[in-house]
Phi, psi and omega in degrees: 000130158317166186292304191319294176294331160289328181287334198271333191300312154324305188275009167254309194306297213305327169284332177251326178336294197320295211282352171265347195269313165319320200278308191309280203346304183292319165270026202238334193050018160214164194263335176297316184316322169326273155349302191270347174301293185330290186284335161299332177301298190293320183298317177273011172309261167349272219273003163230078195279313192262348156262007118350100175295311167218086138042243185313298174310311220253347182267295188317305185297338175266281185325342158306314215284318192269008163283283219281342184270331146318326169286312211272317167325287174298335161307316190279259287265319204285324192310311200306312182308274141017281218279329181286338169111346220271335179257038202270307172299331172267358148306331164277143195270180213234151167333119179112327222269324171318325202247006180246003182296133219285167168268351172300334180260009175260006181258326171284348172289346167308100208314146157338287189317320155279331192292318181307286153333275178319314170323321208257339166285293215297315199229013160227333173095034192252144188297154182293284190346299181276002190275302188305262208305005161264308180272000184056054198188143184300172168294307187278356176282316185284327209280327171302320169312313178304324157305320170319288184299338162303290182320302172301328174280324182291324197296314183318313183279354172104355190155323245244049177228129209260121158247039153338295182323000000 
């Protein structure tokens, strides 16, 4: 990289790290793990730097993919666990457990198409207009997907889900 593209490269880590490694964290419940999405994302920035159009949209969409592939790690990790018996009293559910379920884990329960959208409105904050033009799907195709997922989730909550946003 040249000094310029390395100084402008410096001045995006410095400006978005926090706030993308902050965006894992929340879906992620842990911070190293945050931390290491946050910098893959940036790694896989870097190596493709000079065809990369927008940055941010390209940080944010790789850090979703590689929040669901953690989520699906632990999922195989909880079944496997599951299956050996050792978490069979927490596994049943307990009275109640529909309405106290967080909604960051009805959000991972969510077919890809929708979850990637919501990550990307809900939790990196990015307008449907660069979400469409990041996922390569019309504008009204994302603002329905978002509907869906508003849909799935209140029902999942009983109602009780604010779409304010």
């Amino acid at each position: 990289m040249s000094r310029s593209k390395d100084r402008a490269a410096a001045e995006l880590f410095a400006d978005l790290y926090p706030r993308l490694a902050g965006w894992c964290r929340r879906l992620v419940d842990d911070d190293g793990t945050a931390h290491e999405i946050a910098s893959e994302a940036f790694t896989r920035l870097w190596t493709r730097w000079t065809a990369v159009e927008e940055p941010r949209g390209f940080l944010y969409v790789t850090a979703a993919n590689l929040v669901r592939d953690h989520w699906r790690k632990l999922e195989r990790e909880r079944r496997a666990v599951r299956r050996v018996g050792t978490e069979a009293a927490l596994a049943r559910p307990q009275e109640g457990a529909e309405t106290s379920v967080p909604v960051r884990m009805l959000v991972q329960s969510l077919p890809e198409r929708l979850r990637t959208v919501v990550l990307l409105y809900y939790y990196a904050d990015l307008p449907v207009r660069e979400i469409a033009r990041l996922t390569e799907r019309r504008e009204g195709t994302v603002k329905a997907d978002l509907h869906a997922a508003r849909e799935y989730l209140r029902a999942r909550l009983g109602g009780r889900l604010d779409h304010t946003h």
